[in-house]
ROKOLVO-492687 format. One record per residue (C-alpha): x, y, z; residue in three letters. Coordinates in nm, 2 decimals, m for minus. Example, Ala and Ser with C-alpha at 12.3 -4.5 7.8 and 13.67 -1.06 7.14 Angstrom:
# ROKOLVO-492687
NODE     xx     yy     zz zaba
NODE   1.23  m0.45   0.78  ALA
NODE   1.37  m0.11   0.71  SER
***
This chain:
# ROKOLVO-492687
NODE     xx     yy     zz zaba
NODE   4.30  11.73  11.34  UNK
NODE   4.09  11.55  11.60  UNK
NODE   3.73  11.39  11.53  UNK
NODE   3.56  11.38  11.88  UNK
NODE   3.28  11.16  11.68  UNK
NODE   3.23  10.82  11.57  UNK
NODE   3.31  10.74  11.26  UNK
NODE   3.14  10.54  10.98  UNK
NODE   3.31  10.26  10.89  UNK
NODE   3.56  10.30  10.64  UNK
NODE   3.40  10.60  10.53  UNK
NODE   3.63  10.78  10.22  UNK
NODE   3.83  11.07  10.34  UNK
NODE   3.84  10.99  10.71  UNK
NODE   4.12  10.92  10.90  UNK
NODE   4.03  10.55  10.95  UNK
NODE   3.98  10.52  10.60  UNK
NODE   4.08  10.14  10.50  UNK
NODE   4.14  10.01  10.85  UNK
NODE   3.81   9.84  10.91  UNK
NODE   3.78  10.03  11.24  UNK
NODE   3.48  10.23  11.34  UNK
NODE   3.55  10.42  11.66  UNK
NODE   3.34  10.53  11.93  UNK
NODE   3.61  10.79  12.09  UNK
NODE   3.82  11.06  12.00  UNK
NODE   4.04  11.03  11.68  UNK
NODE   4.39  11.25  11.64  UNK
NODE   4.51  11.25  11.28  UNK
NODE   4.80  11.37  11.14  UNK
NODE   4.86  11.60  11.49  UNK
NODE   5.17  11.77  11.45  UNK
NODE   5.50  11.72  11.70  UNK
NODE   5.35  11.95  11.95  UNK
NODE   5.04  11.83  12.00  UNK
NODE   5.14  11.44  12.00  UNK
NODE   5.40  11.56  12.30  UNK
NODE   5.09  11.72  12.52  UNK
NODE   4.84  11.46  12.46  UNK
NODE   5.13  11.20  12.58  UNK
NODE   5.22  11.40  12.90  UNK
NODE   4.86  11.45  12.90  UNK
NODE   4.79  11.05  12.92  UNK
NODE   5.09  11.00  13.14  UNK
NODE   5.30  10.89  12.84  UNK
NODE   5.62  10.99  12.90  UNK
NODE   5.79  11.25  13.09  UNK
NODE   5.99  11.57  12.91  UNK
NODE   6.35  11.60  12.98  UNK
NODE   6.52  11.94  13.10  UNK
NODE   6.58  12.00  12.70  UNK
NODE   6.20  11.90  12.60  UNK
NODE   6.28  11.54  12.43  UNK
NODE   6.00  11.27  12.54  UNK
NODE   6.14  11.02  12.77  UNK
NODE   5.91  10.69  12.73  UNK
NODE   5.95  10.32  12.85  UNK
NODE   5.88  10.00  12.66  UNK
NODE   5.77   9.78  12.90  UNK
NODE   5.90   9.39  12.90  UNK
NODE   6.00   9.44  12.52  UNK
NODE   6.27   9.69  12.53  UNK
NODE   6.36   9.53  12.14  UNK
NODE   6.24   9.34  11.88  UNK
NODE   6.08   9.04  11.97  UNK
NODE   6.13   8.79  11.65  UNK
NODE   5.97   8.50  11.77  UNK
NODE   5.62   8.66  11.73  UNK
NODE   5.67   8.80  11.37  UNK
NODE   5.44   8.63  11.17  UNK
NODE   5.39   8.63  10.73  UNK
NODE   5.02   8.55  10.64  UNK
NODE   5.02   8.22  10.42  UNK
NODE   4.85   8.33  10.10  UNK
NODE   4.84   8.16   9.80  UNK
NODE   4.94   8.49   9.60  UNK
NODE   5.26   8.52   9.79  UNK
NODE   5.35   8.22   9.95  UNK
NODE   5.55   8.03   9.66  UNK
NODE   5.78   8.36   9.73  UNK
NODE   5.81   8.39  10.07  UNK
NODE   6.10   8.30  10.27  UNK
NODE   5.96   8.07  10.55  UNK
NODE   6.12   7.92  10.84  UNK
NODE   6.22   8.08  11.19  UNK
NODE   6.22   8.46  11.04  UNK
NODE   5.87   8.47  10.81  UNK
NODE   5.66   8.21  11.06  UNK
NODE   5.37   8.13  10.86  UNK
NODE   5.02   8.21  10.97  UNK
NODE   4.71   8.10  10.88  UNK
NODE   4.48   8.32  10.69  UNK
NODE   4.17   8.19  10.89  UNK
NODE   4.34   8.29  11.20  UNK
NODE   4.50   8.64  11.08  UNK
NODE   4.10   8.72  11.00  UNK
NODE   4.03   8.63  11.39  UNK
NODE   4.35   8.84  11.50  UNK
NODE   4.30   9.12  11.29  UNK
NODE   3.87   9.12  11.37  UNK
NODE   3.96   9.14  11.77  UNK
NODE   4.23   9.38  11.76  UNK
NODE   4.00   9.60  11.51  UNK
NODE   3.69   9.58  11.81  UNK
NODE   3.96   9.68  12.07  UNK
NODE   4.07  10.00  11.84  UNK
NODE   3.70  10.07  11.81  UNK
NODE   3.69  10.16  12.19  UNK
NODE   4.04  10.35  12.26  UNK
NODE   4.09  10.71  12.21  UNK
NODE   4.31  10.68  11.86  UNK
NODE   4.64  10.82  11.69  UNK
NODE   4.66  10.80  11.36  UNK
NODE   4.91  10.95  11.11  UNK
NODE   4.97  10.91  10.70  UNK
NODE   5.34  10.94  10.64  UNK
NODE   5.57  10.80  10.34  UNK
NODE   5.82  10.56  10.32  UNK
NODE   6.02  10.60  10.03  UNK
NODE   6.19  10.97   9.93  UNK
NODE   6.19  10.83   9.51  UNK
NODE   5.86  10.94   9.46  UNK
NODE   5.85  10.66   9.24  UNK
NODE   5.93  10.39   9.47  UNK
NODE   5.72  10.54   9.72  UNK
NODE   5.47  10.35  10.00  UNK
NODE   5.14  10.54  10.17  UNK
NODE   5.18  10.43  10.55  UNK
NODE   4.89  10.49  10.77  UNK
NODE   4.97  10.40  11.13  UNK
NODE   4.66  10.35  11.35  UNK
NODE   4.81  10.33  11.72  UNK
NODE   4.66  10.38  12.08  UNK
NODE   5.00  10.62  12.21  UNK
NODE   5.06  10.94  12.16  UNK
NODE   5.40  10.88  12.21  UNK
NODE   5.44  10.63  11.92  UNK
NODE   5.23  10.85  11.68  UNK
NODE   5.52  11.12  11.71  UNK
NODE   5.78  10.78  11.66  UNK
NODE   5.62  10.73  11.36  UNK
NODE   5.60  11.08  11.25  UNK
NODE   5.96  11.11  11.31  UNK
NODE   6.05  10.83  11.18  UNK
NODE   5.86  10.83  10.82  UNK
NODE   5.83  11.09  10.57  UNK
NODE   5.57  11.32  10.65  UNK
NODE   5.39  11.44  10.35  UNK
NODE   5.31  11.82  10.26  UNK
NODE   4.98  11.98  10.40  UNK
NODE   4.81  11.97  10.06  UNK
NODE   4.96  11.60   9.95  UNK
NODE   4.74  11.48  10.29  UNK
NODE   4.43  11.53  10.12  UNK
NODE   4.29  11.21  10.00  UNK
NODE   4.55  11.03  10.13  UNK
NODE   4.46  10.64  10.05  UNK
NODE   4.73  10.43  10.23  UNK
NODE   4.91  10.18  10.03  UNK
NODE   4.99   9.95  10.36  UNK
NODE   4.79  10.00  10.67  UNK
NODE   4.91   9.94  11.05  UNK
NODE   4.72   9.83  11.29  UNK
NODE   4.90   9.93  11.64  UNK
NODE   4.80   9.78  11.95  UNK
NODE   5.09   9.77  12.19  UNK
NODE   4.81   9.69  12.50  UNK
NODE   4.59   9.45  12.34  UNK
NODE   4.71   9.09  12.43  UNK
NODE   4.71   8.87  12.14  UNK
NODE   4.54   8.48  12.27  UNK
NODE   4.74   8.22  12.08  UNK
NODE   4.49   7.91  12.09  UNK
NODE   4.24   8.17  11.94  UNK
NODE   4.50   8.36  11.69  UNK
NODE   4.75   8.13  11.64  UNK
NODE   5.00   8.29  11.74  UNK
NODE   5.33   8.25  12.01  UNK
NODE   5.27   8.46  12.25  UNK
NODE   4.99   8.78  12.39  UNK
NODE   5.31   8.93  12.16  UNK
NODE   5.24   8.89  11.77  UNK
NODE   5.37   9.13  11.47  UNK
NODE   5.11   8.99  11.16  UNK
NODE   5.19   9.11  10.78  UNK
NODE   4.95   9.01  10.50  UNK
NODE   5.06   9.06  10.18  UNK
NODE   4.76   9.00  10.02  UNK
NODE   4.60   9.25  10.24  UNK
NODE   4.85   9.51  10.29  UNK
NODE   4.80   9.51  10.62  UNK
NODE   5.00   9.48  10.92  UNK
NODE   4.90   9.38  11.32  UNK
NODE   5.06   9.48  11.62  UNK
NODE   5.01   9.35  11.97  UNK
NODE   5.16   9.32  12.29  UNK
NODE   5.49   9.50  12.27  UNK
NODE   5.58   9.93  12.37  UNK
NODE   5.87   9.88  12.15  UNK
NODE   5.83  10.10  11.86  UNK
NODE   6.10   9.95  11.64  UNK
NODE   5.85   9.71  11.58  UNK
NODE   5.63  10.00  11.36  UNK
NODE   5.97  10.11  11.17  UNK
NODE   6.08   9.78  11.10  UNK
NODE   5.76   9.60  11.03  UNK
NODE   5.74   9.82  10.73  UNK
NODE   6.12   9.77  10.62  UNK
NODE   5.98   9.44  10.58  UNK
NODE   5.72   9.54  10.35  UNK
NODE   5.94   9.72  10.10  UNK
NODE   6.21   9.45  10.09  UNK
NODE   5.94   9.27   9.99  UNK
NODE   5.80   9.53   9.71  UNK
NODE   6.10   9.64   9.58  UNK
NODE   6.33   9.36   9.44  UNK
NODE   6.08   9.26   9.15  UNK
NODE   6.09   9.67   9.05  UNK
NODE   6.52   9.62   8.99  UNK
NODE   6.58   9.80   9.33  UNK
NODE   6.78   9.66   9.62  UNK
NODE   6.65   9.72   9.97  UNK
NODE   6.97   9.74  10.21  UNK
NODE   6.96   9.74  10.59  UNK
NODE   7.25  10.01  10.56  UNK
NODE   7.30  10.38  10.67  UNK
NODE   7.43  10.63  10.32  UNK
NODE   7.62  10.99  10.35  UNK
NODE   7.77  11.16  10.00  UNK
NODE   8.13  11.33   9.96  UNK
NODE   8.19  11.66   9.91  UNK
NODE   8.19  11.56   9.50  UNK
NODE   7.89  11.39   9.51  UNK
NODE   7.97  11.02   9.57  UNK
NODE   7.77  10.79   9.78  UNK
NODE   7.90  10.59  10.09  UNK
NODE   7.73  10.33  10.15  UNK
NODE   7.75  10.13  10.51  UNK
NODE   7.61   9.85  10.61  UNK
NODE   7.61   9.66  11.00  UNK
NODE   7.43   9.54  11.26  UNK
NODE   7.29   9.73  11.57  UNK
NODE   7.62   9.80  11.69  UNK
NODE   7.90   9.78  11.47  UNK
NODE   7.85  10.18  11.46  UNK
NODE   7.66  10.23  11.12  UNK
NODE   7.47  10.52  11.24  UNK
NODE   7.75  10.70  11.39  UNK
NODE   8.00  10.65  11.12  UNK
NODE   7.79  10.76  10.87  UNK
NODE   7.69  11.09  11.07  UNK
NODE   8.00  11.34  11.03  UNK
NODE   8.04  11.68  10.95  UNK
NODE   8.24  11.63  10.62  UNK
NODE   7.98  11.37  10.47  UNK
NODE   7.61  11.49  10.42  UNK
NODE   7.34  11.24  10.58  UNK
NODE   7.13  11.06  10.31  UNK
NODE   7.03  10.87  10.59  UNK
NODE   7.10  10.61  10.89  UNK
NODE   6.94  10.27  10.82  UNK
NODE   6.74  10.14  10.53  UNK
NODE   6.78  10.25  10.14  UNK
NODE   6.71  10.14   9.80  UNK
NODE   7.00  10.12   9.55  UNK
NODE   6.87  10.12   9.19  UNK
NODE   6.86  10.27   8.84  UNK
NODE   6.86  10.62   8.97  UNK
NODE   7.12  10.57   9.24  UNK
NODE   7.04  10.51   9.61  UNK
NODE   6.76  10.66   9.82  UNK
NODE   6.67  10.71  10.20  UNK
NODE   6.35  10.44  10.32  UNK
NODE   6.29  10.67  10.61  UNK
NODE   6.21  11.06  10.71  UNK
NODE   6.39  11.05  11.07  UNK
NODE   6.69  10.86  11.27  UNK
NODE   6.69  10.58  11.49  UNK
NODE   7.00  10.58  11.68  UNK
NODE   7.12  10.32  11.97  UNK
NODE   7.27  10.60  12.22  UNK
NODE   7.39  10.42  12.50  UNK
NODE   7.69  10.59  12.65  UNK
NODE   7.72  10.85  12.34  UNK
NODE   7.93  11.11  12.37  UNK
NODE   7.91  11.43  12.29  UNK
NODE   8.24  11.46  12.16  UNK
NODE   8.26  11.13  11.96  UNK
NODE   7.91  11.20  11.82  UNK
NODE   7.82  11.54  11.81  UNK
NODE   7.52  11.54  11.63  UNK
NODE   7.33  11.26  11.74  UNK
NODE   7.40  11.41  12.10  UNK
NODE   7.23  11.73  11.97  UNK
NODE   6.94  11.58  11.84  UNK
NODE   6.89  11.37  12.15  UNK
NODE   6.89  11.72  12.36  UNK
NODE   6.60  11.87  12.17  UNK
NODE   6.23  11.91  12.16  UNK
NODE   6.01  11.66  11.98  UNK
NODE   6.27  11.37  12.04  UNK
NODE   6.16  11.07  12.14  UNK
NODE   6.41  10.89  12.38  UNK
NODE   6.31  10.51  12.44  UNK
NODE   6.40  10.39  12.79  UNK
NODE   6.66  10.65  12.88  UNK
NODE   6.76  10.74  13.21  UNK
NODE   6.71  11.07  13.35  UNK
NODE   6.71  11.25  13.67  UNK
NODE   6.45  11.43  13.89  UNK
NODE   6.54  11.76  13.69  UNK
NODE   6.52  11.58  13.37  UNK
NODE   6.90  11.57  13.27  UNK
NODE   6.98  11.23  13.10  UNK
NODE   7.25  10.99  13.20  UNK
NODE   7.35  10.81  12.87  UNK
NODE   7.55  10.61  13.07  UNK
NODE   7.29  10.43  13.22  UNK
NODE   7.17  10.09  13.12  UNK
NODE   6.95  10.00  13.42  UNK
NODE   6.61   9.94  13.19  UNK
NODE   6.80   9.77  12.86  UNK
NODE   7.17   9.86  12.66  UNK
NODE   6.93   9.92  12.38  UNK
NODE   6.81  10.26  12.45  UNK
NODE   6.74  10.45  12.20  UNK
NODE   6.68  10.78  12.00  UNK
NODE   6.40  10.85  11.76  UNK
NODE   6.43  11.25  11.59  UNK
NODE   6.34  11.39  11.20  UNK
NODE   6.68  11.34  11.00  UNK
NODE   6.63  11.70  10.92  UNK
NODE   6.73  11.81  11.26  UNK
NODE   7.13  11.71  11.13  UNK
NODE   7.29  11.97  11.01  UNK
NODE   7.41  11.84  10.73  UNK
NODE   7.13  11.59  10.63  UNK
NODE   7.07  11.56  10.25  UNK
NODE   6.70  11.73  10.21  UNK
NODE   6.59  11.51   9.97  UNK
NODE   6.70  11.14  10.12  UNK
NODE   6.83  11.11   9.78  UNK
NODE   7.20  11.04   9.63  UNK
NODE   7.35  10.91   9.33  UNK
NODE   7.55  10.60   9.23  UNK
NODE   7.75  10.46   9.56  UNK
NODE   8.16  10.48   9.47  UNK
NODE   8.18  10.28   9.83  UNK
NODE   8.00  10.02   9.99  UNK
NODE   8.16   9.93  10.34  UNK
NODE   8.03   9.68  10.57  UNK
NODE   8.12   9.69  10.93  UNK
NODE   8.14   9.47  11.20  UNK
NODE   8.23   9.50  11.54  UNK
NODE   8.41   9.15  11.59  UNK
NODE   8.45   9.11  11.97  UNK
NODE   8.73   8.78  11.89  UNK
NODE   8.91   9.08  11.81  UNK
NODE   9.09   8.90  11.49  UNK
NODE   9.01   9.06  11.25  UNK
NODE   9.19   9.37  11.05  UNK
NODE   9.02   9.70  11.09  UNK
NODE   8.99   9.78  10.72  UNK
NODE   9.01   9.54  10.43  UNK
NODE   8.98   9.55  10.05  UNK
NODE   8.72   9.30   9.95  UNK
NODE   8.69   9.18   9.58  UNK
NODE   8.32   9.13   9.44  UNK
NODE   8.31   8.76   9.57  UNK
NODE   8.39   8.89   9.90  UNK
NODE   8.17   9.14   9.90  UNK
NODE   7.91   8.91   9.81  UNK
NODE   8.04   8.65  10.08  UNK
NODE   8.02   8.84  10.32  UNK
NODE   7.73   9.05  10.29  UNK
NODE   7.58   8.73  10.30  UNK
NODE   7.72   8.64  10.58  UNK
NODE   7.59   8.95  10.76  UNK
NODE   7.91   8.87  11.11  UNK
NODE   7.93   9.07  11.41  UNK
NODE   7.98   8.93  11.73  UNK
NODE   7.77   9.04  12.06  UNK
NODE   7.93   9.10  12.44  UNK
NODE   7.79   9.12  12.76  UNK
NODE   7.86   9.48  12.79  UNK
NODE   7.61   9.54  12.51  UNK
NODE   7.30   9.32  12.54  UNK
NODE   7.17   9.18  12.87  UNK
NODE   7.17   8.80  12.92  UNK
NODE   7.50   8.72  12.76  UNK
NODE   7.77   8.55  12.94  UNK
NODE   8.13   8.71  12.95  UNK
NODE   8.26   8.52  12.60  UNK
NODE   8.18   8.71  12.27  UNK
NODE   7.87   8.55  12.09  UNK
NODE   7.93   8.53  11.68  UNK
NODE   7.59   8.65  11.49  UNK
NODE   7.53   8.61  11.15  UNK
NODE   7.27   8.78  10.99  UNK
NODE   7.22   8.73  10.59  UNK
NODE   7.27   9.06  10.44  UNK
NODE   7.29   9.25  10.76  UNK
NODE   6.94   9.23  10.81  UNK
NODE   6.80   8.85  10.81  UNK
NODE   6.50   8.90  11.04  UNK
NODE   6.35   9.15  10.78  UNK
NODE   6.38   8.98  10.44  UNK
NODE   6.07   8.84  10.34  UNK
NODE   6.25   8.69  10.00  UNK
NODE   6.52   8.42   9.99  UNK
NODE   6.88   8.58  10.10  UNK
NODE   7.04   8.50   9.76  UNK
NODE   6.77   8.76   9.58  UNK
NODE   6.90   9.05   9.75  UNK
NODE   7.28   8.86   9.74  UNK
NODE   7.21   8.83   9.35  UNK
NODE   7.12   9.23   9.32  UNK
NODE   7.40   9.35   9.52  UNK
NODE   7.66   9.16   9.33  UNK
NODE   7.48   9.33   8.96  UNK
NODE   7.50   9.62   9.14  UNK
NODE   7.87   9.63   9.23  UNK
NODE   7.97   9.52   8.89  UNK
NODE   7.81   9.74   8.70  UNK
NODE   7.89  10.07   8.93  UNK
NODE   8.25   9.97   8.94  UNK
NODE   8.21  10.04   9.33  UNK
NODE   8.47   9.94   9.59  UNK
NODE   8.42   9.68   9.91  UNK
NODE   8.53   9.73  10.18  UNK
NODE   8.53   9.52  10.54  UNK
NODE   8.58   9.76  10.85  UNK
NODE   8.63   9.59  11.21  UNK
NODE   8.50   9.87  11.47  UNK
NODE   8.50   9.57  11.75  UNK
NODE   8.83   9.50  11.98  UNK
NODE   9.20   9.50  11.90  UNK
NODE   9.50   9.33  12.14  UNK
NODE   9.29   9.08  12.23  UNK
NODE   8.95   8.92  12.23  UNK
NODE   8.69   9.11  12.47  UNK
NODE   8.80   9.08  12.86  UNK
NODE   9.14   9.11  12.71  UNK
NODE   9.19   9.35  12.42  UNK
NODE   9.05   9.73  12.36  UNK
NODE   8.73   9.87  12.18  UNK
NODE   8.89  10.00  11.82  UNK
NODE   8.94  10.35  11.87  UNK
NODE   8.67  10.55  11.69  UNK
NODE   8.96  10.85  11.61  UNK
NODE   9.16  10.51  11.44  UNK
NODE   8.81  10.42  11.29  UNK
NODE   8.73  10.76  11.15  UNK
NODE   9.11  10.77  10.97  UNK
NODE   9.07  10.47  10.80  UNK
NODE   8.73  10.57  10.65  UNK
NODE   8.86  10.89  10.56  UNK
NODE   9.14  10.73  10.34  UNK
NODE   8.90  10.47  10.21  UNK
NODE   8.59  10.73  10.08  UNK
NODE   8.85  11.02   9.95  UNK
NODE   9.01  10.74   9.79  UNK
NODE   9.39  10.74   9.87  UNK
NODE   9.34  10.38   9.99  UNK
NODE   9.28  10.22   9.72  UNK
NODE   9.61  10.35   9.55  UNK
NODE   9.82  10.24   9.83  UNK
NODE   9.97   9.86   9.86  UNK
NODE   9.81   9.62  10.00  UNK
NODE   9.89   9.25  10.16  UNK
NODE   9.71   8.91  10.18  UNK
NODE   9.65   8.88  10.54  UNK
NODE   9.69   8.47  10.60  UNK
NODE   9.38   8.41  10.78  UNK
NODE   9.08   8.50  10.66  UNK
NODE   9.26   8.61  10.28  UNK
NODE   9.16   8.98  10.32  UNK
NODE   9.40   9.23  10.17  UNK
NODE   9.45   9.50  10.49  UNK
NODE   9.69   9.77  10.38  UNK
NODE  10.01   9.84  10.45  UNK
NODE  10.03  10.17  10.58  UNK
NODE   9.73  10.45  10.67  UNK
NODE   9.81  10.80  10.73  UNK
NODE   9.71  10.86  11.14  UNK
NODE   9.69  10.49  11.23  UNK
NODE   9.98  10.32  11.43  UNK
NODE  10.08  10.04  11.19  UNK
NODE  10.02   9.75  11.47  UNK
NODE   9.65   9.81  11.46  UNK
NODE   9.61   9.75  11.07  UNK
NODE   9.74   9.40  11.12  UNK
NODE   9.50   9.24  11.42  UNK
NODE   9.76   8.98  11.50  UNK
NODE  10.08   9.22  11.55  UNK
NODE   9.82   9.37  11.81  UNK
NODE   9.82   9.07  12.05  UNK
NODE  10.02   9.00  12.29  UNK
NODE  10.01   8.68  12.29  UNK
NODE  10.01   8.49  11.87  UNK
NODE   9.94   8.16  11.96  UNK
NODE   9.65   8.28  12.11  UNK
NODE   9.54   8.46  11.84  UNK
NODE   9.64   8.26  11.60  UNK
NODE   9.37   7.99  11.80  UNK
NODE   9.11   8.18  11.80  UNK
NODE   9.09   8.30  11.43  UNK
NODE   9.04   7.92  11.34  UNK
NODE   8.79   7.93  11.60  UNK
NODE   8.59   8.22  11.41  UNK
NODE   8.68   8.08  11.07  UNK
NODE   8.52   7.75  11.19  UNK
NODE   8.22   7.97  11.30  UNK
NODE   8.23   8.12  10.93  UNK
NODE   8.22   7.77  10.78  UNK
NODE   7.91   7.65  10.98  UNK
NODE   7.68   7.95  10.85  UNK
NODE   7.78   7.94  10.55  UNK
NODE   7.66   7.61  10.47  UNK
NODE   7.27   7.73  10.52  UNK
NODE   7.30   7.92  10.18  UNK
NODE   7.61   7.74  10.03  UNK
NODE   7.37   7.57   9.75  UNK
NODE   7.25   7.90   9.62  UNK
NODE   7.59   8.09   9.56  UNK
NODE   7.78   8.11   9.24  UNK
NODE   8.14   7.97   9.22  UNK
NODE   8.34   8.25   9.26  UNK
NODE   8.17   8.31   9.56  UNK
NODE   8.20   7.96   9.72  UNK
NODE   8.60   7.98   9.61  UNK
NODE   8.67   8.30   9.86  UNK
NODE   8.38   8.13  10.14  UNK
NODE   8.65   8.13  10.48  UNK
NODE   8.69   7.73  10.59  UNK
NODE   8.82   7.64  10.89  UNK
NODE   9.24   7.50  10.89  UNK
NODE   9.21   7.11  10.81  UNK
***
């Protein structure tokens, strides 16, 4: 519906309801797909592409921009909150200025607004109401989120409230703030402030934060992981970093779609964060990835920073405005998506990472400890060929429990609640390497997805886990002996190379690498866990 009216101040019922902001222009709430697309081509948004998705650009920000996230220092939270470089602390005093000037610029603009869910266990559920400038990121958000039935939209009272101003340029003498850039929760307030960055990841992940926050003192684990379910009913889960291939590997025909990136695992089994997919879809292929191709060639699509010709036909090849572009669509456009978001106890958890050293195995059996070790560890390892400003040697990341820069909470909380959680589902670890094989990058091969795919396969329909196993000398992962459809030089990484002694080099390297991060949360771990931590050759 859109009110062409002002607006009294939080008055009860209306669309601005709890946001503080009194408008003088036009007000769109809860417009449907549709209308969000015309009022962006409308407002020079975005342009359509020849099969109707909305192509946009981000601006400078084509990603997240962690420096300018920023936790409110209250004293009702603050004894709790994880502070250092990922939850920057901000003054309350100047979160009041920030959030007052960002509020008068709302109070001008024409507005979006839109009261979505995040959350499919009704119980664990989180009113969102997004107030944005765009059009465009309106229908991300309405994509992204669970959008409630007609009749549940009637006195909607948001639980959390975002304030989205991707124009308005934060000042940070006057806010105290980094940059004109600044991504503000309160806590206290539920309330969150965005400013100064296109990039609508920002909206998506900026309330991930909020129910990793919420959720761990209700006994359920917020995971930074995609889930699909077996054809009896057992849940997959797969955790990794933007791209290690979590979204594609847990979209395929055979597997129903719980869904692609955050879940909470807890009493009642595991359960989908979000209402839509956010998928990275630089050079997809049709063939390799047939559904998220599918849902990238549609209607109502947003498609962030894609290239596309005069005629509107994409080129996912092309990386000319960022590697990270992007693919925002409802998760019930997949064919096989589970309706409810919903699934029971996980059989597997698998966490994936695409190691560009290209040492380690592409599957291994992990014990508990492991498990625990290396979710928090959180390894993948960047190249130049996927992220701009990177020189030509492979860059190690280590993100605590795949998802560091959106744990509010101390790493070893969610560490803690994995481990109960493994233990008392009986579920098995596993450790899949979808980065390079032969060699390190320059040198060796991308894992083949087909090889990938195989050894997933035999893992989930569990046949792995009966066959025989070895202690691979290295890193002390057990990597099988034999896989049905995968040669049996690729299940050891070192038979793969050439060349041993160089291999054999730059394992200790990433060992080492291994040692160093693990010594920032060392004090917090149990004992089994520090007995399996990898240490670098004496």
């Amino acid at each position: 519906m859109t009110y062409p009216f002002a607006l009294a101040k939080n008055q009860r019922g209306s669309p601005l309801d709890g946001t503080g902001v009194c408008p003088d222009r036009a007000v769109h709430a809860n417009l449907t797909a549709p209308a969000l697309v015309a009022h962006a081509l409308r407002r020079d948004e975005g342009t359509l592409s020849a099969d109707g998705a909305l192509i946009v650009r981000t601006g400078v920000h084509t990603g997240r921009s962690p420096q300018d996230k920023f936790v409110v220092d209250e004293p009702a939270t603050t004894a709790d909150v994880w502070w250092g470089k990922v939850n920057q602390k901000l003054a309350p005093e100047k979160f009041e200025v920030l959030k007052g000037r960002v509020q008068a610029y709302l109070q001008g603009q024409e507005l979006f607004t839109q009261d979505l869910y995040a959350g499919a266990d009704p119980a664990r559920r989180v009113r969102v109401r997004i107030v944005t400038t765009g059009a465009w990121q309106a229908l991300f958000a309405r994509n992204m989120f669970i959008r409630p039935r007609e009749e549940e939209l009637a006195g909607f009272e948001p639980d959390y409230v975002i304030l989205h101003a991707p124009r308005f340029q934060a000042d940070p003498a006057r806010d105290g703030v980094r940059s004109p850039t600044a991504i503000a929760l309160s806590f206290s307030q539920k309330l969150i402030v965005i400013t100064g960055t296109e990039y609508a990841g920002e909206i998506k992940k900026s309330i991930f934060t909020v129910m990793n926050w919420l959720l761990p003192p209700q006994g359920v684990l917020p995971m930074h992981c995609s889930a699909n379910v077996g054809p009896d009913g057992e849940v997959a889960l797969f955790f990794g970093l933007s791209g290690t291939g979590k979204t594609t590997l847990s979209s395929y025909p055979a597997r129903p779609l719980i869904g692609d990136d955050e879940h909470g695992w807890g009493p009642d089994g595991v359960f989908n964060f979000e209402g839509g997919c956010y998928a990275k879809v630089i050079n997809l292929s049709a063939e390799a990835e047939p559904e998220i191709w599918a849902a990238s060639h549609r209607f109502g699509t947003v498609l962030e920073n894609v290239v596309a010709d005069a005629y509107g036909r994409l080129d996912l090849g092309d990386g000319r405005f960022t590697e990270n572009t992007r693919s925002c669509y409802p998760i019930d456009v997949i064919p096989n998506a589970v309706p409810a978001g919903r699934g029971g106890q996980p059989r597997n958890v698998v966490m994936l990472t695409a190691d560009a050293f290209g040492v380690l195995p592409p599957i291994a059996r992990l014990t508990p400890a492991q498990a625990m070790y290396h979710f928090l560890s959180g390894y993948t390892a960047r190249v130049a060929g996927t992220e701009k400003g990177l020189s030509a040697e492979p860059q190690a990341t280590f993100s605590t429990c795949f998802g560091s820069p959106f744990l509010p909470r101390r790493p070893e909380v969610y560490g803690h609640m994995l481990a109960e959680l493994i233990a008392r589902h009986g579920a098995d670890c596993w450790l899949v390497n979808t980065g390079w094989s032969g060699g390190s990058y320059g040198v060796g091969s991308r894992m083949s997805i087909r090889h990938t795919r195989a050894l997933l396969r035999a893992a989930l329909d569990g046949t792995l886990a009966k066959g025989s196993f070895r202690r691979e000398p290295f890193f002390g992962l057990s990597i099988p002996e034999a896989v049905p459809d995968v040669p049996a030089e690729v299940l050891d990484p070192r038979q793969s190379w050439g060349d041993k002694a160089a291999y054999d080099a730059t394992a200790r390297d990433l060992l080492a690498r291994f040692e160093a991060n693990f010594a920032t949360f060392a004090e917090h771990v149990d004992e089994e866990v520090k007995a399996v931590a990898l240490k670098a050759a004496a």
